[in-house]
Every structure is written in structure tokens, then in C-alpha cells.
PDB file of N, CA, C and O in Angstrom:
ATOM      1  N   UNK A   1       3.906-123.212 129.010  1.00  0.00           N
ATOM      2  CA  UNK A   1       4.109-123.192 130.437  1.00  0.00           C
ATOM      3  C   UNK A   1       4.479-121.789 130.941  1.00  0.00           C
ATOM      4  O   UNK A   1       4.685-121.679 132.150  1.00  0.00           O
ATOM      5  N   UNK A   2       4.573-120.844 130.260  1.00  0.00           N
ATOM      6  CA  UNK A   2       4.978-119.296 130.419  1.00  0.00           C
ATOM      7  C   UNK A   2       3.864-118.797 131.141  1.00  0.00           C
ATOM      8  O   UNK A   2       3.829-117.931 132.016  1.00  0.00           O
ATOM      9  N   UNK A   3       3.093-119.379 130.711  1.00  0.00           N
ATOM     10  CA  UNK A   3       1.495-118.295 130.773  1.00  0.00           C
ATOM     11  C   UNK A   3       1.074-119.413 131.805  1.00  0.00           C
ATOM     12  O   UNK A   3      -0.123-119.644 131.637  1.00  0.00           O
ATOM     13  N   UNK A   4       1.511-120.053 132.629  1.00  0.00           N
ATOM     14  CA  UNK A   4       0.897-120.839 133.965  1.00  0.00           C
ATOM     15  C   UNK A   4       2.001-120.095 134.978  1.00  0.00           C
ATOM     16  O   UNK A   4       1.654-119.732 136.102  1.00  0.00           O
ATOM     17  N   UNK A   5       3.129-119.934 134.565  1.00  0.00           N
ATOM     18  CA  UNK A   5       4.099-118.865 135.761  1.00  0.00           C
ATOM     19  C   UNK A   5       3.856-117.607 136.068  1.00  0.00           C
ATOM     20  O   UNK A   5       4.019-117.099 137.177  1.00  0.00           O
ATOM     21  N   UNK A   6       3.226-116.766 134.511  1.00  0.00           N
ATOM     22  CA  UNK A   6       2.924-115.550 134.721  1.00  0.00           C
ATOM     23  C   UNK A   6       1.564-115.393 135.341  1.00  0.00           C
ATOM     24  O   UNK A   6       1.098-114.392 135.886  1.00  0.00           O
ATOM     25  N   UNK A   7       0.964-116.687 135.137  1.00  0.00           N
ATOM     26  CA  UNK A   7      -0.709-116.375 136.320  1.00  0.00           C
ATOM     27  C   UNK A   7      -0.441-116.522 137.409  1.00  0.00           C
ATOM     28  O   UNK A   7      -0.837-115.662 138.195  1.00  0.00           O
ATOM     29  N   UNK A   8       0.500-117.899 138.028  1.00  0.00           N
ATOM     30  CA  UNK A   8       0.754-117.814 139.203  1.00  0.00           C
ATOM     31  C   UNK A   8       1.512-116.604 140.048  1.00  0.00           C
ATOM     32  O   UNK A   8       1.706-116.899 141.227  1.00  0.00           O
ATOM     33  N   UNK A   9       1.823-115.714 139.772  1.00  0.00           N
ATOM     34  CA  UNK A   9       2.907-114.670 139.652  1.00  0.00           C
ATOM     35  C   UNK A   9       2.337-113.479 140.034  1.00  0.00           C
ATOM     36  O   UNK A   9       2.682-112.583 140.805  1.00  0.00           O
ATOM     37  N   UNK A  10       0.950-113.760 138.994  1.00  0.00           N
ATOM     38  CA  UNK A  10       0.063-112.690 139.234  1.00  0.00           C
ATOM     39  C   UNK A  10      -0.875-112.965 140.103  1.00  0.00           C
ATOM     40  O   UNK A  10      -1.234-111.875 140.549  1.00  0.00           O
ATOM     41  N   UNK A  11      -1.497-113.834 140.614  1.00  0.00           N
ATOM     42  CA  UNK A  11      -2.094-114.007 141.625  1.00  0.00           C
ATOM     43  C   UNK A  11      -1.386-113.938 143.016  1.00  0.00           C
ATOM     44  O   UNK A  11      -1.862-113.338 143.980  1.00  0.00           O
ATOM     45  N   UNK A  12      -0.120-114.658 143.023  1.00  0.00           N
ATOM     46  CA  UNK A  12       0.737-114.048 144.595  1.00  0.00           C
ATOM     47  C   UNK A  12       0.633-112.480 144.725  1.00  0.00           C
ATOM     48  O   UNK A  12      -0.005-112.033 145.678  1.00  0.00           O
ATOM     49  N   UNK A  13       1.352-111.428 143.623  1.00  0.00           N
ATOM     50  CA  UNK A  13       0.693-110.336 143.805  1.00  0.00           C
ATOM     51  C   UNK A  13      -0.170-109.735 144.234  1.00  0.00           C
ATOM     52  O   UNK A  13       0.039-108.950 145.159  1.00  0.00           O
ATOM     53  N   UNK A  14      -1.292-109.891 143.755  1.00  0.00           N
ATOM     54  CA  UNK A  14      -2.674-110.012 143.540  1.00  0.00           C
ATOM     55  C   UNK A  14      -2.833-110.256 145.725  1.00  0.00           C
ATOM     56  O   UNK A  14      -2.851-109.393 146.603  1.00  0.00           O
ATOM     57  N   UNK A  15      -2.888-111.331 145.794  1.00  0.00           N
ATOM     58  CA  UNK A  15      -2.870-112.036 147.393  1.00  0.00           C
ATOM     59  C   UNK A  15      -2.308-111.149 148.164  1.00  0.00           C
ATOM     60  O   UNK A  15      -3.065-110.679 149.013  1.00  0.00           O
ATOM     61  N   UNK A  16      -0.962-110.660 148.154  1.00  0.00           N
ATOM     62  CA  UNK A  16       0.066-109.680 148.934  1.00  0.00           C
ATOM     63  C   UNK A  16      -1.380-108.022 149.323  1.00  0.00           C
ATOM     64  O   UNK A  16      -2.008-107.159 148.710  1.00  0.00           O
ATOM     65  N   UNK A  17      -1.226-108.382 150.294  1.00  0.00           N
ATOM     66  CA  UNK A  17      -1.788-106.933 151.018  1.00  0.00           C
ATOM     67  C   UNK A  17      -1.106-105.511 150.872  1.00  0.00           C
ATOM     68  O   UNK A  17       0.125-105.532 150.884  1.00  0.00           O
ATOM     69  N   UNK A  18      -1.658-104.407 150.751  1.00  0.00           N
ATOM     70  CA  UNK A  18      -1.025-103.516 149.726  1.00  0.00           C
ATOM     71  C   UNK A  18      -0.146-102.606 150.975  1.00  0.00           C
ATOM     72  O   UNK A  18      -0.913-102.273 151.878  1.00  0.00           O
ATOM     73  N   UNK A  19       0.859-102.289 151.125  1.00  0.00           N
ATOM     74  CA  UNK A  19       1.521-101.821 152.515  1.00  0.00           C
ATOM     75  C   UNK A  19       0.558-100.325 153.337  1.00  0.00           C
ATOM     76  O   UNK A  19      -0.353 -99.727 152.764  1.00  0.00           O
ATOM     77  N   UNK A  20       0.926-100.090 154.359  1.00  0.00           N
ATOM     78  CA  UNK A  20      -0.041 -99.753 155.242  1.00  0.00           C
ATOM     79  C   UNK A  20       0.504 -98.052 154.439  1.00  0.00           C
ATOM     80  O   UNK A  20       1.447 -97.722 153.721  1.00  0.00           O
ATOM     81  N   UNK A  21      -0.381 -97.510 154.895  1.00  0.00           N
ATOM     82  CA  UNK A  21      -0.499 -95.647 154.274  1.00  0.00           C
ATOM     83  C   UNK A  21       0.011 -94.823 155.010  1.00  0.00           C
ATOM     84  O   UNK A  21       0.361 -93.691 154.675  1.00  0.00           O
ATOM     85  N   UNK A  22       0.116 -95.387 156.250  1.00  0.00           N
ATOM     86  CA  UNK A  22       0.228 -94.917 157.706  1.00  0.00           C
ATOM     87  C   UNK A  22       2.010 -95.007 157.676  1.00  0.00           C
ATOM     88  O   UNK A  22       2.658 -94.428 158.548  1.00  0.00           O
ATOM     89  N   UNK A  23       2.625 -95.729 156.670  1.00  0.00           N
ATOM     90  CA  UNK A  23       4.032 -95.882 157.296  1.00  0.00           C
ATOM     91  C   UNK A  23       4.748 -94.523 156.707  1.00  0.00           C
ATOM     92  O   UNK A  23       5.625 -94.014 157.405  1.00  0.00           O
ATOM     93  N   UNK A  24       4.360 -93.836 155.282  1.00  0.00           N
ATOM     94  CA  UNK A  24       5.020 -92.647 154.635  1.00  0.00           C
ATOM     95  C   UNK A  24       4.358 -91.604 155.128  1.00  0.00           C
ATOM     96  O   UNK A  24       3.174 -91.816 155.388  1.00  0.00           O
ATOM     97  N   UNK A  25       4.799 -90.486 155.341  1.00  0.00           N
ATOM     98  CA  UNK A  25       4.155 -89.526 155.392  1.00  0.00           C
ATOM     99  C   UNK A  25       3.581 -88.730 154.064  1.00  0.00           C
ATOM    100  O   UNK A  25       4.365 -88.756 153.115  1.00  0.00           O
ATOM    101  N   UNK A  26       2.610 -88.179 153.891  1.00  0.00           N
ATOM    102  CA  UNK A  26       1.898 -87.117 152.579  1.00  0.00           C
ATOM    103  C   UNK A  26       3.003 -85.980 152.457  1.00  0.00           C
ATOM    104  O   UNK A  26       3.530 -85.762 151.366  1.00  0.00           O
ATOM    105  N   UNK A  27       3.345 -85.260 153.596  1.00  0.00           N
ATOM    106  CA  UNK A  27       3.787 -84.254 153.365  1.00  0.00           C
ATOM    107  C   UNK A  27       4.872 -84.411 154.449  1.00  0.00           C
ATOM    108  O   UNK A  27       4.652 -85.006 155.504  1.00  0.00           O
ATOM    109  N   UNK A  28       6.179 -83.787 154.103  1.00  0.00           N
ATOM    110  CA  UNK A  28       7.339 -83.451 154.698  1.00  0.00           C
ATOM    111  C   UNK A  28       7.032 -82.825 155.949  1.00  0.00           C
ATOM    112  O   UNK A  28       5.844 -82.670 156.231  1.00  0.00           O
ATOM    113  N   UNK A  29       8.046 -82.387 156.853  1.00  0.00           N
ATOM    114  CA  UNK A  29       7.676 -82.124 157.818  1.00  0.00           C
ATOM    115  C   UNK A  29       8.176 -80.394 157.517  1.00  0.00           C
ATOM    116  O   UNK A  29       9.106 -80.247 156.723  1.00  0.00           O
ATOM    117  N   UNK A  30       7.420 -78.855 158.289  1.00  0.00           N
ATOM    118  CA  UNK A  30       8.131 -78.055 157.695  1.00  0.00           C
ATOM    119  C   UNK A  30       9.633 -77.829 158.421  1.00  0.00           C
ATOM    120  O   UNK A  30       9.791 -78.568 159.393  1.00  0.00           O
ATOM    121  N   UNK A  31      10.514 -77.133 158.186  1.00  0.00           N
ATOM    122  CA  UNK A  31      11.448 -76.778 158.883  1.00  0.00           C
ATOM    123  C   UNK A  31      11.343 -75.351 158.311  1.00  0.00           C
ATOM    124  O   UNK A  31      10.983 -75.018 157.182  1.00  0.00           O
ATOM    125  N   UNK A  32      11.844 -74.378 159.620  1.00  0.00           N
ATOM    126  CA  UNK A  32      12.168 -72.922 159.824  1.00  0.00           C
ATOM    127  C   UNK A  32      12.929 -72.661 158.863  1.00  0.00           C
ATOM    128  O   UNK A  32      13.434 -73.708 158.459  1.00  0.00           O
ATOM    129  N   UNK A  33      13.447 -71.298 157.979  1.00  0.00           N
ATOM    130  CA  UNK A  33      14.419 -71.280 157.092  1.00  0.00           C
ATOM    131  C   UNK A  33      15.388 -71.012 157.987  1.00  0.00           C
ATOM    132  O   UNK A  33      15.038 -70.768 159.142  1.00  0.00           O
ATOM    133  N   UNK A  34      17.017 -71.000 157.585  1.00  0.00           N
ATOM    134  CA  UNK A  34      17.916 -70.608 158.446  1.00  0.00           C
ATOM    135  C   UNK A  34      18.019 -68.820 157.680  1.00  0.00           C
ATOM    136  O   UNK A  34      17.421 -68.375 156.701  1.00  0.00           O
ATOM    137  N   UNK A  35      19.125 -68.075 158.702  1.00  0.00           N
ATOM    138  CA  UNK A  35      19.188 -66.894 157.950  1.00  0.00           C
ATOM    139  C   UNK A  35      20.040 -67.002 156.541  1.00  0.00           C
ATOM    140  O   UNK A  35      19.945 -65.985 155.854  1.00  0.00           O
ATOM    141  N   UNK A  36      20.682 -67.830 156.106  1.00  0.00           N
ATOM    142  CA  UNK A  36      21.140 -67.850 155.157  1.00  0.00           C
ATOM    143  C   UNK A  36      20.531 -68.023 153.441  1.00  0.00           C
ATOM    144  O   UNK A  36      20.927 -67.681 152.327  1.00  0.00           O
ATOM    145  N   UNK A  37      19.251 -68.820 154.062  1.00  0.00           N
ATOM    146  CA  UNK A  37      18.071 -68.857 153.174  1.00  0.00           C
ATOM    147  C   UNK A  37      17.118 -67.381 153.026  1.00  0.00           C
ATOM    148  O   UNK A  37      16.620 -66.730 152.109  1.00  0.00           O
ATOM    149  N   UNK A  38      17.211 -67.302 154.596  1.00  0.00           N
ATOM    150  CA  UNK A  38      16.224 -65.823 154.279  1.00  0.00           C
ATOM    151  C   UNK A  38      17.015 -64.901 153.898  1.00  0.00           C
ATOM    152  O   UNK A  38      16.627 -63.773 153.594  1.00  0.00           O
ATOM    153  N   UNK A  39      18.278 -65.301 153.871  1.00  0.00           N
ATOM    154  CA  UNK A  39      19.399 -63.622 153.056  1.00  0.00           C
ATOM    155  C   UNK A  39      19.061 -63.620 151.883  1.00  0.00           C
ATOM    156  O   UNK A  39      18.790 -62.564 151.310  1.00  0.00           O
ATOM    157  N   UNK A  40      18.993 -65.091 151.136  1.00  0.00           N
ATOM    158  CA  UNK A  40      19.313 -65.197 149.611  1.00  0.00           C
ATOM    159  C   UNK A  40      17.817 -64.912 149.073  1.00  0.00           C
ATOM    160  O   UNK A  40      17.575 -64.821 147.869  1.00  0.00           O
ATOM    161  N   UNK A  41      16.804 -64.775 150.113  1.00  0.00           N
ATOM    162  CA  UNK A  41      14.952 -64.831 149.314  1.00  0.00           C
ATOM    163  C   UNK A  41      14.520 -63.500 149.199  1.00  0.00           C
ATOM    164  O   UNK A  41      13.723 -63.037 148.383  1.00  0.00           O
ATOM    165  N   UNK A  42      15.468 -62.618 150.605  1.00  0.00           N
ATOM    166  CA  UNK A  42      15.356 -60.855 149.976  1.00  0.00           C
ATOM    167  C   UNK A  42      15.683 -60.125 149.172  1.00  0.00           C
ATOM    168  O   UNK A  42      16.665 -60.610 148.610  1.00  0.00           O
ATOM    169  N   UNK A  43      15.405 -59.115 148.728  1.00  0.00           N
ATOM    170  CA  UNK A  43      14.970 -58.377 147.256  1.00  0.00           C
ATOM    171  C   UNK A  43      16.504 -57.476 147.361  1.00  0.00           C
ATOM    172  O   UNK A  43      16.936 -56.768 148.271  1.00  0.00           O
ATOM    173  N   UNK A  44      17.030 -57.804 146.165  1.00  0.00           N
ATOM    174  CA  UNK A  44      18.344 -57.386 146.371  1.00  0.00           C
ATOM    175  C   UNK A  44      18.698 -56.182 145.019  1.00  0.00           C
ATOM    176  O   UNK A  44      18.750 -56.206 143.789  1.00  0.00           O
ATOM    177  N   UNK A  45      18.869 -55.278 146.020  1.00  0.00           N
ATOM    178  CA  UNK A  45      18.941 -53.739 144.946  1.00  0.00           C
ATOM    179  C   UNK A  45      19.657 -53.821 143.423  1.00  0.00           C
ATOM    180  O   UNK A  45      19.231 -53.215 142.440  1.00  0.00           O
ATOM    181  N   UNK A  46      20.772 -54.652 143.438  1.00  0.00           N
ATOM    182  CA  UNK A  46      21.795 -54.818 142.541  1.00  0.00           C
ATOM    183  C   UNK A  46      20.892 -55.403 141.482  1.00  0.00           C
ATOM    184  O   UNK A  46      21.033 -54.825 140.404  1.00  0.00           O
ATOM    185  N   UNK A  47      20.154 -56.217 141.474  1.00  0.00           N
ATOM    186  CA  UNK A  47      19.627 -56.773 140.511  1.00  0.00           C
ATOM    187  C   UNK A  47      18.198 -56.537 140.152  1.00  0.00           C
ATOM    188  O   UNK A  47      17.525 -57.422 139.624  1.00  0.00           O
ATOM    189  N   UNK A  48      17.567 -54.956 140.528  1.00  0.00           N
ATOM    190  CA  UNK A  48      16.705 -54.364 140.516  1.00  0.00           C
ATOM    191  C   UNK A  48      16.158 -54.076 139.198  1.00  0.00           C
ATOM    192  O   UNK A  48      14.964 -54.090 138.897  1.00  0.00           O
ATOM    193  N   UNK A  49      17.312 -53.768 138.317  1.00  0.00           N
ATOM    194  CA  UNK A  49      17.569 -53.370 136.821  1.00  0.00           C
ATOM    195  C   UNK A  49      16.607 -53.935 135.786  1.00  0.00           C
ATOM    196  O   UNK A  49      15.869 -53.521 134.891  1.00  0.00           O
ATOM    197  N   UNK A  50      17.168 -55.678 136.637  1.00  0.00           N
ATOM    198  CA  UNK A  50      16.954 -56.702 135.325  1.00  0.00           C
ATOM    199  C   UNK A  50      15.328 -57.399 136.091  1.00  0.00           C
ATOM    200  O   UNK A  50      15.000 -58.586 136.098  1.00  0.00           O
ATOM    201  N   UNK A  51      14.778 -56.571 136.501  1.00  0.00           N
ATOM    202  CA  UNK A  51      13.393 -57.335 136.949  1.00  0.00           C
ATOM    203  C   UNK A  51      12.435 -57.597 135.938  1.00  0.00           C
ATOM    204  O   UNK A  51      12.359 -56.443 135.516  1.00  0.00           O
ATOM    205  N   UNK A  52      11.753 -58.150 135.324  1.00  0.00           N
ATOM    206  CA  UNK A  52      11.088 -58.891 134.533  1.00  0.00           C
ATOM    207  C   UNK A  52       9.843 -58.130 134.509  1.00  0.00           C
ATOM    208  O   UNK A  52       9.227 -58.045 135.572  1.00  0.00           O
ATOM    209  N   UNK A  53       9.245 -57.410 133.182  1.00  0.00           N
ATOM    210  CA  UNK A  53       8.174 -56.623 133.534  1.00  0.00           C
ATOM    211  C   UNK A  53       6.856 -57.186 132.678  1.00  0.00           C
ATOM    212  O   UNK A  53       6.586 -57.113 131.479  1.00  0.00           O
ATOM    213  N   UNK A  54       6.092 -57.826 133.904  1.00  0.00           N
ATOM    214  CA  UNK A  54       5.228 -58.681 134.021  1.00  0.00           C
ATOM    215  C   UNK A  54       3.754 -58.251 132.839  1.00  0.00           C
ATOM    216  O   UNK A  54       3.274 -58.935 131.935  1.00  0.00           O
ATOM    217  N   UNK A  55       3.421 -57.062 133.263  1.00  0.00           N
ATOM    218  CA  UNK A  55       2.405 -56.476 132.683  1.00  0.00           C
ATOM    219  C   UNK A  55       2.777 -55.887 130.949  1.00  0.00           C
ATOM    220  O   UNK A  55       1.842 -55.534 130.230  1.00  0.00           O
ATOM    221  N   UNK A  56       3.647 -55.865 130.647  1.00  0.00           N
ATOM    222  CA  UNK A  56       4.257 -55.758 129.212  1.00  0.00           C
ATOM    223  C   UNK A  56       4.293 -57.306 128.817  1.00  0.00           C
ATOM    224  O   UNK A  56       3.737 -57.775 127.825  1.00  0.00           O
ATOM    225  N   UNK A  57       4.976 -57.962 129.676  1.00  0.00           N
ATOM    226  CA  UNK A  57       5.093 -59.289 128.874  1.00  0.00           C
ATOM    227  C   UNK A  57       3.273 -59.891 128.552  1.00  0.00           C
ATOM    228  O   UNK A  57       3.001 -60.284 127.417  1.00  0.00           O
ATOM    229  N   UNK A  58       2.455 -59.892 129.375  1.00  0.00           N
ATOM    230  CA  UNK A  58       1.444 -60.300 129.054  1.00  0.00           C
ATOM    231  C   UNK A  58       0.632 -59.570 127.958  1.00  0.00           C
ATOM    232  O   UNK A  58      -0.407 -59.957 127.423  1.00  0.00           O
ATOM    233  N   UNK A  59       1.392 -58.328 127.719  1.00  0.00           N
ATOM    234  CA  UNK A  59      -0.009 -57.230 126.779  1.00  0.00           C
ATOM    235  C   UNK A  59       1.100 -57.872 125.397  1.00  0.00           C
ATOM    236  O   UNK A  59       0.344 -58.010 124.435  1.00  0.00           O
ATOM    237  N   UNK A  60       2.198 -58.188 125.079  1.00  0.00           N
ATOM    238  CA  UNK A  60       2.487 -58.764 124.252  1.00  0.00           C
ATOM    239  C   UNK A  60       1.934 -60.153 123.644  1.00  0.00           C
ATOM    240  O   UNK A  60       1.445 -60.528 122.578  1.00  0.00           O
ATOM    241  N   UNK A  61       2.307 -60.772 125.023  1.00  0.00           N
ATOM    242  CA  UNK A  61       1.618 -62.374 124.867  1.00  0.00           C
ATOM    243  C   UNK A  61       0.177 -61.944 124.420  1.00  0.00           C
ATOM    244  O   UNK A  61      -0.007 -62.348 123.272  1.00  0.00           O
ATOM    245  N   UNK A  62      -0.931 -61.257 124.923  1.00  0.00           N
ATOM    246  CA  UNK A  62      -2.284 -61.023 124.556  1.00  0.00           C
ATOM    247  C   UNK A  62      -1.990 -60.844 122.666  1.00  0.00           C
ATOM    248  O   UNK A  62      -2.058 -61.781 121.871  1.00  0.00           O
ATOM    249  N   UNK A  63      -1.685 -59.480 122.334  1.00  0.00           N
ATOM    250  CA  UNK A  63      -1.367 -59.061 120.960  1.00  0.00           C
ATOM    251  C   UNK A  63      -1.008 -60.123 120.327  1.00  0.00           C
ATOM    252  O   UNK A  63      -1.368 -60.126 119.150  1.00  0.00           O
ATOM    253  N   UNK A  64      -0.378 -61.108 120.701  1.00  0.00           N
ATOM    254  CA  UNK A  64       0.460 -62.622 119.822  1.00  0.00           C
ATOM    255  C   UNK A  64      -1.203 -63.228 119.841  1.00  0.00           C
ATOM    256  O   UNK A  64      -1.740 -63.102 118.740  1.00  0.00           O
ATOM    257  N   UNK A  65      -1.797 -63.652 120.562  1.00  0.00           N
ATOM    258  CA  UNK A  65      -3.008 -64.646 120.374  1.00  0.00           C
ATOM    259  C   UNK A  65      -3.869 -63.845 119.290  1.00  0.00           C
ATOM    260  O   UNK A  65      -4.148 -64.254 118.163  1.00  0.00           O
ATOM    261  N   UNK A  66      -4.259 -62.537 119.898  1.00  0.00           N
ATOM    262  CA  UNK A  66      -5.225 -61.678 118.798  1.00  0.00           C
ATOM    263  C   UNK A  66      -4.954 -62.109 117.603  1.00  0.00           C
ATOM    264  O   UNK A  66      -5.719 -62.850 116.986  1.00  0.00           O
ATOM    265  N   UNK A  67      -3.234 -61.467 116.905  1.00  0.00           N
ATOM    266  CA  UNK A  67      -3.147 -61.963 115.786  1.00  0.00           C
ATOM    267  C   UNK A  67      -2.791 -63.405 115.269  1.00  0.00           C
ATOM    268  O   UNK A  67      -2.434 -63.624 114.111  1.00  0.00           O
ATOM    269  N   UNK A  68      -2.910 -64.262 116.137  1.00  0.00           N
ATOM    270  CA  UNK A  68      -2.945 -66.065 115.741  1.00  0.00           C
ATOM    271  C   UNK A  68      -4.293 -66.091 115.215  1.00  0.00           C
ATOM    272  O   UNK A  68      -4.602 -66.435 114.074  1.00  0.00           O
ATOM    273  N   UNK A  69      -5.275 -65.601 116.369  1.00  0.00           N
ATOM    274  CA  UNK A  69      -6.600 -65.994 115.920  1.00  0.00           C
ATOM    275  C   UNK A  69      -6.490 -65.153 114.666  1.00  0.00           C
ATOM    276  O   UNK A  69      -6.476 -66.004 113.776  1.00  0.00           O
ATOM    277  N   UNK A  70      -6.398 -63.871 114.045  1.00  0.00           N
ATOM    278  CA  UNK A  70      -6.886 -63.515 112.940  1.00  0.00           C
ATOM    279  C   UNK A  70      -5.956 -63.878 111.606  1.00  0.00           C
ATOM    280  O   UNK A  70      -6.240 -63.526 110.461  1.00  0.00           O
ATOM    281  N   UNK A  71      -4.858 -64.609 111.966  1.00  0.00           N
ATOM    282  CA  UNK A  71      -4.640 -64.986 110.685  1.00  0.00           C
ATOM    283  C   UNK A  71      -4.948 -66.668 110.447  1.00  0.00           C
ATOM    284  O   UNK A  71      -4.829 -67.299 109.396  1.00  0.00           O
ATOM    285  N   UNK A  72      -5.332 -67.106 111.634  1.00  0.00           N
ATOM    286  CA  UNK A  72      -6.285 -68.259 111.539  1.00  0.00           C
ATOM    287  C   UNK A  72      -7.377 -67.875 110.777  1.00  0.00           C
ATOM    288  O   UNK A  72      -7.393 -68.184 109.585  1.00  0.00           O
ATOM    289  N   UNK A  73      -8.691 -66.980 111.483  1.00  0.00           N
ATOM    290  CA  UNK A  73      -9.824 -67.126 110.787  1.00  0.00           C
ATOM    291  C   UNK A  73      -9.645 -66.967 109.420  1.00  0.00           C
ATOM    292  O   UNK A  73     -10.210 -67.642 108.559  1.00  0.00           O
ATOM    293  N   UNK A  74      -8.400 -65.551 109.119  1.00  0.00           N
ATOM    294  CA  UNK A  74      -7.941 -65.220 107.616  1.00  0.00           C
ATOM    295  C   UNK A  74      -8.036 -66.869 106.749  1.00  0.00           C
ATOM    296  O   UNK A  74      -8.960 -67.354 106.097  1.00  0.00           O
ATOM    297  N   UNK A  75      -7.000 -67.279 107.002  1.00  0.00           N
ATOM    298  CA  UNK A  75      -6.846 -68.766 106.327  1.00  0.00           C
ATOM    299  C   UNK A  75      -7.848 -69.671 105.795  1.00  0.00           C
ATOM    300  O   UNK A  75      -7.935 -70.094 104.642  1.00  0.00           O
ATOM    301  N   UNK A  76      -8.861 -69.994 107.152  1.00  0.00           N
ATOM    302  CA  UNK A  76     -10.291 -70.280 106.928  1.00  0.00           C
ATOM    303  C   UNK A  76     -10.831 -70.079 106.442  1.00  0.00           C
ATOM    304  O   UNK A  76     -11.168 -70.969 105.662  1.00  0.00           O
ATOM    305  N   UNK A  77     -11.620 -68.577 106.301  1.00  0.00           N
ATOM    306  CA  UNK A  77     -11.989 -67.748 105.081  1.00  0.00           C
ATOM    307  C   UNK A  77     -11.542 -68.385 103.810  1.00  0.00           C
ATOM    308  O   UNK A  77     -12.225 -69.362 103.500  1.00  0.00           O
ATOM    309  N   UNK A  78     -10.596 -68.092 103.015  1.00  0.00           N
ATOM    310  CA  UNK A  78      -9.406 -68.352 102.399  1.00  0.00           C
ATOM    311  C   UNK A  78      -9.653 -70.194 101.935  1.00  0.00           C
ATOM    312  O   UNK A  78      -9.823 -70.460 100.745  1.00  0.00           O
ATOM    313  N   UNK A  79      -9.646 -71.139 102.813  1.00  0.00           N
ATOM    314  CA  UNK A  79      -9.676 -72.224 102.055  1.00  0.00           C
ATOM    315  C   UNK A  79     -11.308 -72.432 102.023  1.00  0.00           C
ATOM    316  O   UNK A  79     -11.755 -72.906 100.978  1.00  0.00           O
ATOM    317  N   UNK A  80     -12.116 -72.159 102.940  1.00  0.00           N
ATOM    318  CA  UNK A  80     -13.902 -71.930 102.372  1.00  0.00           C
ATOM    319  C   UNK A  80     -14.155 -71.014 101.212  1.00  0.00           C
ATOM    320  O   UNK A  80     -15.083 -71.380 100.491  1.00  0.00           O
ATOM    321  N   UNK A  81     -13.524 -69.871 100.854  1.00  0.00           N
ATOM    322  CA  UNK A  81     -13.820 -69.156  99.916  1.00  0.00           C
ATOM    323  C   UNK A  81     -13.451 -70.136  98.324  1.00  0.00           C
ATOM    324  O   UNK A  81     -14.204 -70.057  97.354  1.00  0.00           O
ATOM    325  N   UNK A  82     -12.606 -70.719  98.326  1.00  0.00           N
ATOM    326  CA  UNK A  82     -11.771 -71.134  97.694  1.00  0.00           C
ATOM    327  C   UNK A  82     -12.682 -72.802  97.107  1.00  0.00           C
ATOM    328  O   UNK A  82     -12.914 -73.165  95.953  1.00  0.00           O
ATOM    329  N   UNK A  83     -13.050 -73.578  98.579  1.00  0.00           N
ATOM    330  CA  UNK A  83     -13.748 -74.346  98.506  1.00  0.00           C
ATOM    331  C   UNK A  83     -15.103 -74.617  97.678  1.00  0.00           C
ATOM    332  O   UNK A  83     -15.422 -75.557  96.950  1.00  0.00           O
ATOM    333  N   UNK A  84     -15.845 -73.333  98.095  1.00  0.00           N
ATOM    334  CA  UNK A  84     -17.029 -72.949  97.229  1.00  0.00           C
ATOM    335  C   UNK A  84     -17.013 -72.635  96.575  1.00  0.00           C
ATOM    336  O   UNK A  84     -18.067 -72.715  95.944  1.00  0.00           O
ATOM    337  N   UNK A  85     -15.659 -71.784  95.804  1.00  0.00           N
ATOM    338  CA  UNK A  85     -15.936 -71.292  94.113  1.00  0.00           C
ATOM    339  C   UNK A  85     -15.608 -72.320  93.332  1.00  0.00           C
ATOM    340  O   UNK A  85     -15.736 -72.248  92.109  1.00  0.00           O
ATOM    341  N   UNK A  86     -15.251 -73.151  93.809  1.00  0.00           N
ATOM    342  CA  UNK A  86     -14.601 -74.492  92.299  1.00  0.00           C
ATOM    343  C   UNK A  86     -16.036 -75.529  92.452  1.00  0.00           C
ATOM    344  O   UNK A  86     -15.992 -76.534  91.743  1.00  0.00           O
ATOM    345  N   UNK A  87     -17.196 -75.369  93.254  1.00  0.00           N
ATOM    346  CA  UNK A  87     -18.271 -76.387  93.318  1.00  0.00           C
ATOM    347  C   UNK A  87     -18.650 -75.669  92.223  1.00  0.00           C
ATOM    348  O   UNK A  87     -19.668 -75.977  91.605  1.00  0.00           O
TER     349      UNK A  87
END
């Protein structure tokens, strides 16, 4: 009798009309910043020092993949070489 409650259950569901789209909005509404927001979003000298240097970090990140891939293919090499001399 479980499985005659859980069909009926699922069919009221099922029946129920799905609520209108029109009642939420997609997107917030915007609001202006106050100046206290726009104080804290300007570029502030004191902490000029510690700015994050974008174009180094990526020529690193690049150099890290180069050598992933080549001690990948290395490896490959390495268990194919390995593979074919014991046939």
C-alpha cells in the first residue's frame, strides 16, 4: 500500500500548476553605491606594495604546464619503451 500513496502523491504534484515566473524577479534591482562603498573600491596607496603581479604569475603558471607535459610525455616514452622491449 506504500506504492499506491506514493503514486497518488505523485500525481497531485504532477496536477499542481507550476507557480507563475512573473512573481520573482531574474535579477535584483540595481542600487547606486553609497560613498562609503566607493571609498573602500578606490586604489589605496598603502597597499600598493603588496599588489599581485599578474604577468609573472602566469609566465610561471605557463613554465609549470610546459614541464607537466614533458615529464608526462617523458613517462610515456618510458612505459612504451619498456612495453616493447619485453614483447
Amino acid at each position: 500500500m506504500a506504492q499506491h500513496g506514493f503514486l497518488s502523491s505523485l500525481r497531485s504534484h504532477l496536477r499542481s500548476p507550476p507557480p507563475p515566473s512573473h512573481t520573482q524577479p531574474r535579477r535584483g534591482y540595481h542600487v547606486e553605491l553609497g560613498a562609503r562603498e566607493k571609498a573602500l573600491l578606490e586604489e589605496d596607496v598603502a597597499l600598493k606594495r603588496f599588489k599581485s603581479y599578474k604577468n609573472s604569475v602566469k609566465r610561471v603558471s605557463k613554465i609549470g604546464n610546459v614541464l607537466t607535459l614533458v615529464v608526462f610525455a617523458a613517462c610515456s616514452y618510458e612505459v612504451v619503451a619498456l612495453a616493447t622491449s619485453t614483447q
